[in-house]
Each structure stands twice: as structure tokens, then as C-alpha cells.
C-alpha positions, -999 to 999 in steps of 0.1 A, spaced: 0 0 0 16 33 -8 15 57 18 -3 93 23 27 113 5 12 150 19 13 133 54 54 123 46 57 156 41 39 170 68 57 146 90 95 148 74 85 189 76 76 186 113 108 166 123 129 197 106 111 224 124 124 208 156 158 200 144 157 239 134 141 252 168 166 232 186 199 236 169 191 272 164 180 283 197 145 293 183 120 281 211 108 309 226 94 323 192 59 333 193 31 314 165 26 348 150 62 356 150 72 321 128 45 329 107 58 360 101 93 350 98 79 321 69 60 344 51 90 363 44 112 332 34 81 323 8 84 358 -1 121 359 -7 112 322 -24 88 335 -49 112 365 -62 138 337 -68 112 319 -87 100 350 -101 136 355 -120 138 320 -135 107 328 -156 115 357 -177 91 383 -162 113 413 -172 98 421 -201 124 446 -207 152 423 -208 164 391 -234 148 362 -227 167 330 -213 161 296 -216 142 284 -183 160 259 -163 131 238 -149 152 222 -126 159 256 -108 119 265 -110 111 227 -98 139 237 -71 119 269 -58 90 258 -59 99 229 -36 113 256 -13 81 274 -15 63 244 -2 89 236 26 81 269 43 41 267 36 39 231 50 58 248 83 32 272 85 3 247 82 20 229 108 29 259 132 -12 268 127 -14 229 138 -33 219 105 -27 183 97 -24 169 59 -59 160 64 -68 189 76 -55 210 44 -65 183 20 -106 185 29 -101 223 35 -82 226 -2 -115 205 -13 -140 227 -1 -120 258 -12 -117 246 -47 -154 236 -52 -161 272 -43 -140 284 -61 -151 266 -94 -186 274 -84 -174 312 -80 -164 305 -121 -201 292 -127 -216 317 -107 -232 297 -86 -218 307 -55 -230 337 -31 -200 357 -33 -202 379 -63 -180 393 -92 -165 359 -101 -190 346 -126 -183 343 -163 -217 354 -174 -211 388 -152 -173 388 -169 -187 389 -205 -214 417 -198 -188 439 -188 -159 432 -213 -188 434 -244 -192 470 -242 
């Protein structure tokens, strides 16, 4: 039986946070104050992914090295997995809630849901003037 690969994660995540807190002295930090601290890594992750894709439209173009995007991105989900687990949200936990979240947000598309200004119908009335 293969196992849960989110929940590897979670758990091979979980077991570096503590190395980190330990080895670094960083118990005494706050929940807010991590997730403050890990929002800025993801943020200093995404600019590094950010400049393998070309997005300077005013410079030459370079090939994309995938392996250095793949590479971010997996640095990206290090530090959100750390917050899920800092917030004490389990792989289950963020699987259903990524399930609910994305029915709503395909039933935004559809306009079936009650939050409004997502529907396509409402998106071609405005752009057909």
C-alpha cells in the first residue's frame, strides 16, 4: 500500500522544524512571529522563482531551467507546509479544506456561488461593451 505522500511531508517537515528550533535556539518564538518569519522566506522564495521565468519584459529572454523553478518551488512548499503545521493543521486537515476551497472556487467561475464578481456570465457583460 503506498503511503499518504502530503502526510510524509507534513511529518519529514515537522521533524525539521524541531531539528531547526533546537539547533538554532529558536524556542521561545511566538506562532505569529514564525509565521511572520515564513512568510518572508516564501516571499524571498517566490522572487527567486520569479527571476527564472522571464518576467522582465524589458530584458532578453533565457532559456528556463526547470530544474531551478522545480527547485523553488519545492522551497516554497517547505516553508508553507511549516506554517500549516505551526497553525497545527494536519495533511488532512488541508487536503478537505483545499477540497471545499476549490469547489467554491469553481462554483465562483459558474456563478453559482454567493459571493459575487466571479462569474463568467457577469465577466462577459462587462468586457462586451
Amino acid at each position: 500500500m503506498d503511503k499518504d505522500k502530503l502526510e510524509i511531508i507534513f511529518k519529514m517537515q515537522g521533524a525539521f522544524d524541531k531539528e531547526i528550533e533546537i539547533t538554532r535556539g529558536l524556542g521561545g518564538i511566538s506562532k505569529d512571529q514564525w509565521i511572520q518569519k515564513e512568510t518572508l522566506a516564501m516571499l524571498s522564495e517566490l522572487a527567486e522563482l520569479i527571476d527564472e521565468v522571464n518576467f522582465k519584459w524589458w530584458k532578453n529572454n533565457k532559456v528556463i531551467d526547470e530544474s531551478k523553478v522545480k527547485g523553488e518551488l519545492v522551497d516554497i512548499l517547505h516553508f508553507f507546509v511549516s506554517m500549516c503545521l505551526k497553525m497545527d493543521m494536519t495533511a488532512e486537515e488541508l487536503f478537505n479544506l483545499y477540497l471545499d476551497k476549490n469547489k467554491e472556487n469553481f462554483d465562483r467561475q459558474r456563478g453559482k456561488s454567493e459571493k459575487p464578481g466571479y462569474s463568467l456570465e457577469e465577466f462577459i457583460k462587462t468586457t462586451d461593451k
